[in-house]
C-alpha positions as CSV (number, residue, x, y, z in Angstrom):
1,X,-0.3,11.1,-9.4
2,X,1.3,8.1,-6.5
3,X,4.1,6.2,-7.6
4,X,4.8,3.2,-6.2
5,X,8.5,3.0,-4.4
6,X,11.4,1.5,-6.4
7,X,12.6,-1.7,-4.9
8,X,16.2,-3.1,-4.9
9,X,16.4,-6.6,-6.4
10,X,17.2,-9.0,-4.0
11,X,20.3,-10.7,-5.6
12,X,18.5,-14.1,-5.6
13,X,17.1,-16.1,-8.2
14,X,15.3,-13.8,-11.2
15,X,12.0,-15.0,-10.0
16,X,12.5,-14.3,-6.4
17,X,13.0,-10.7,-7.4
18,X,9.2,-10.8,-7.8
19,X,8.3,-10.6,-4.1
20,X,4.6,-9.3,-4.0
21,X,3.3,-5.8,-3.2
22,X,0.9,-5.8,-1.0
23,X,-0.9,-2.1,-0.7
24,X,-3.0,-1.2,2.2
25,X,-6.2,1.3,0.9
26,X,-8.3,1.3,3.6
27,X,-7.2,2.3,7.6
28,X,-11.0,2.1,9.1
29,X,-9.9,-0.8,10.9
30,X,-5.9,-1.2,12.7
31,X,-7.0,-4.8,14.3
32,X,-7.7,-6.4,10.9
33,X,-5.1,-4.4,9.2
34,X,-2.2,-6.3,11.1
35,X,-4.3,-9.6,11.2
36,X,-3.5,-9.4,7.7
37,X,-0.1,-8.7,7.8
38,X,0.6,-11.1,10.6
39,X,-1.8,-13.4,8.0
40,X,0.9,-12.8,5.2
41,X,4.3,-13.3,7.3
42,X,2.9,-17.1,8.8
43,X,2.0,-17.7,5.5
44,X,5.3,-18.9,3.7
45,X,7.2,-21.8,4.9
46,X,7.0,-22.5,8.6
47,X,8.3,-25.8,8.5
48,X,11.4,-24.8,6.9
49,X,12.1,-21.3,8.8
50,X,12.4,-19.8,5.4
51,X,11.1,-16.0,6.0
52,X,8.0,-14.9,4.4
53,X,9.2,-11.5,2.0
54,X,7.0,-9.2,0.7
55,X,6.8,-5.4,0.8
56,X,4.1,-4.1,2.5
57,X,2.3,0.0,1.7
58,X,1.4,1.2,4.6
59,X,1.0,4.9,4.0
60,X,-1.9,7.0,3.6
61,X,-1.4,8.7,0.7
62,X,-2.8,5.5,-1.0
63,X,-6.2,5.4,1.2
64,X,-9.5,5.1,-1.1
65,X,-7.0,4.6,-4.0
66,X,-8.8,2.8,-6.6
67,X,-7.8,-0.8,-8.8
68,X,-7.2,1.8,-12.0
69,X,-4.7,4.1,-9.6
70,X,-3.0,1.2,-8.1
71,X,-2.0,-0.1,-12.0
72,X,-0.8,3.1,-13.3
73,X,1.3,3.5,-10.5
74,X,2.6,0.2,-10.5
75,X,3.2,-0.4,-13.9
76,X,6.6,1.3,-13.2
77,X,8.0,-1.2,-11.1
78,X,10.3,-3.9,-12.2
79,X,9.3,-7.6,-12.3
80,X,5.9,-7.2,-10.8
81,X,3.4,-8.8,-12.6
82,X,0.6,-8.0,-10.2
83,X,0.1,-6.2,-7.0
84,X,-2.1,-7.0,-3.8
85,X,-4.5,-4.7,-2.6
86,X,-5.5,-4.4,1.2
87,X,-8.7,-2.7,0.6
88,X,-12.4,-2.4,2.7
89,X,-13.4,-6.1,1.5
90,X,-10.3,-7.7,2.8
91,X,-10.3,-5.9,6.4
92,X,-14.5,-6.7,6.6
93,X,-13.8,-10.3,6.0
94,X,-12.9,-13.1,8.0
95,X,-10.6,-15.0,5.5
96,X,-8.7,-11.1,4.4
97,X,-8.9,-11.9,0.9
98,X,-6.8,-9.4,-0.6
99,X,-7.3,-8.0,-4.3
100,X,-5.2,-9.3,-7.1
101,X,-4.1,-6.8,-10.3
102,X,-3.2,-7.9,-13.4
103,X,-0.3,-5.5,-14.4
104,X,0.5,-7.1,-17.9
105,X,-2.8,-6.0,-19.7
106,X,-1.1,-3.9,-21.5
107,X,1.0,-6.4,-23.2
108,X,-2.2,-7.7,-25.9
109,X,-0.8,-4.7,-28.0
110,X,1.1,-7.0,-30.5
111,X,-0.9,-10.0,-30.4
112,X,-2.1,-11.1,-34.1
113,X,-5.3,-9.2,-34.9
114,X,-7.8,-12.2,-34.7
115,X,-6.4,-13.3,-31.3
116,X,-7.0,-9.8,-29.8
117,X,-10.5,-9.5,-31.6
118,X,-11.7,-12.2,-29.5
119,X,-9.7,-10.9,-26.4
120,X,-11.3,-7.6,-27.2
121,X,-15.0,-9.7,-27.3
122,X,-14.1,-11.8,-24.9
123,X,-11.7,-9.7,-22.0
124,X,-9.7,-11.9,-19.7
125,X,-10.2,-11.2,-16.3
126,X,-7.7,-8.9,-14.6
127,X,-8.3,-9.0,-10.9
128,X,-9.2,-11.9,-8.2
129,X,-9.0,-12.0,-4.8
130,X,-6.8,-14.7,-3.1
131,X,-6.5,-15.3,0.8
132,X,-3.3,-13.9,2.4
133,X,-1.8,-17.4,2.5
134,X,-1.9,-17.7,-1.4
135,X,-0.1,-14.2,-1.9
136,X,3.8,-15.7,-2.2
137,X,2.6,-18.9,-4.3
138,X,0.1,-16.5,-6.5
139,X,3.8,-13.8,-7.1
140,X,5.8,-17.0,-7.6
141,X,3.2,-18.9,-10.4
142,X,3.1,-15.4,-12.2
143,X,7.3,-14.7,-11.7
144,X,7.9,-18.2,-13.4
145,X,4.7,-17.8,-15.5
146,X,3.6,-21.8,-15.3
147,X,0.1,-20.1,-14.8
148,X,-1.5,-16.5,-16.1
149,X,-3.3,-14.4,-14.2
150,X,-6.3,-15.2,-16.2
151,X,-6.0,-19.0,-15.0
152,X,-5.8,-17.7,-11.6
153,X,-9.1,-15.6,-11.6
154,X,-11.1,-18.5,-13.4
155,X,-9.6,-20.8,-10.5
156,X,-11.1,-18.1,-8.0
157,X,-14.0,-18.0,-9.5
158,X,-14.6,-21.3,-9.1
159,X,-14.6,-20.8,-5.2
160,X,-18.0,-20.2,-3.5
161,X,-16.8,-16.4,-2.2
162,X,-14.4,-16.0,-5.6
163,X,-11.5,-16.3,-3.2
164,X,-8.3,-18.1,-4.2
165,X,-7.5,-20.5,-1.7
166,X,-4.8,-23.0,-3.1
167,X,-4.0,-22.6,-7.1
């Protein structure tokens, strides 16, 4: 089974702790590969100089790894609520949209039986796709939890491609 590396907090605030994984799947294509990590590092704050952090899997162990793989192994890791996956989809498409996992399904277990009854009939989603530039605002709505990850995929599915483009 992949694990996922450990990663030292950052000794900032709680919720920047949370910077997002970002795991590369596919390596068909180099070019788009590092448009989509140059795609993620211009994304933060340019105005202010403040430097885009993220941590980036680039390894091939993880190539053809699939969205069930990619939660079990990251389930592990400390104050990640989801993790981005650089998959076939995002290095075909212009806009990169990288694939958003929910990593907190698990925690329904002690909801009150008729709440989970109609999450069991009625599943929230648990992945989106987001363009690059939403990666750090997508990790930092989920690190101070003023939106779910279910909010997040209804607000990409509103999109014409079902890419998150501002939330």
């Amino acid at each position: 089974m992949r694990v996922l590396p450990a990663f030292e907090p950052t000794g900032r605030d709680p919720a920047d702790d949370a910077d997002p994984v970002i795991v590369r799947t596919d390596y068909t294509d180099e070019g788009a590969w590092r448009a989509v990590a140059a795609a993620l590092r211009s994304a933060w704050d340019a105005e202010s100089g403040a430097e885009a952090r993220f941590h980036l899997i680039d390894d091939p162990r993880w190539d053809g790894a699939t969205p069930e793989e990619l939660v079990r192994a990251a389930r592990g890791v400390e104050n990640l609520s989801a993790v981005f996956v650089a998959d076939a989809v995002t290095l075909r498409s212009s806009s990169r949209p990288l694939l958003a996992l929910d990593l907190c399904a698990d925690e329904d277990e002690d909801l009150d039986p008729a709440y989970y009854q109609e999450l069991t009939d009625n599943p929230p989603a648990r992945e989106f796709r987001t363009v690059p530039g939403e990666v750090h605002t997508v990790q930092l709505c989920l690190a101070v939890g003023n939106v779910s990850f279910p909010e997040l995929a209804v607000m990409a599915s509103q999109d014409a491609e079902g890419v998150l483009r501002s939330p």
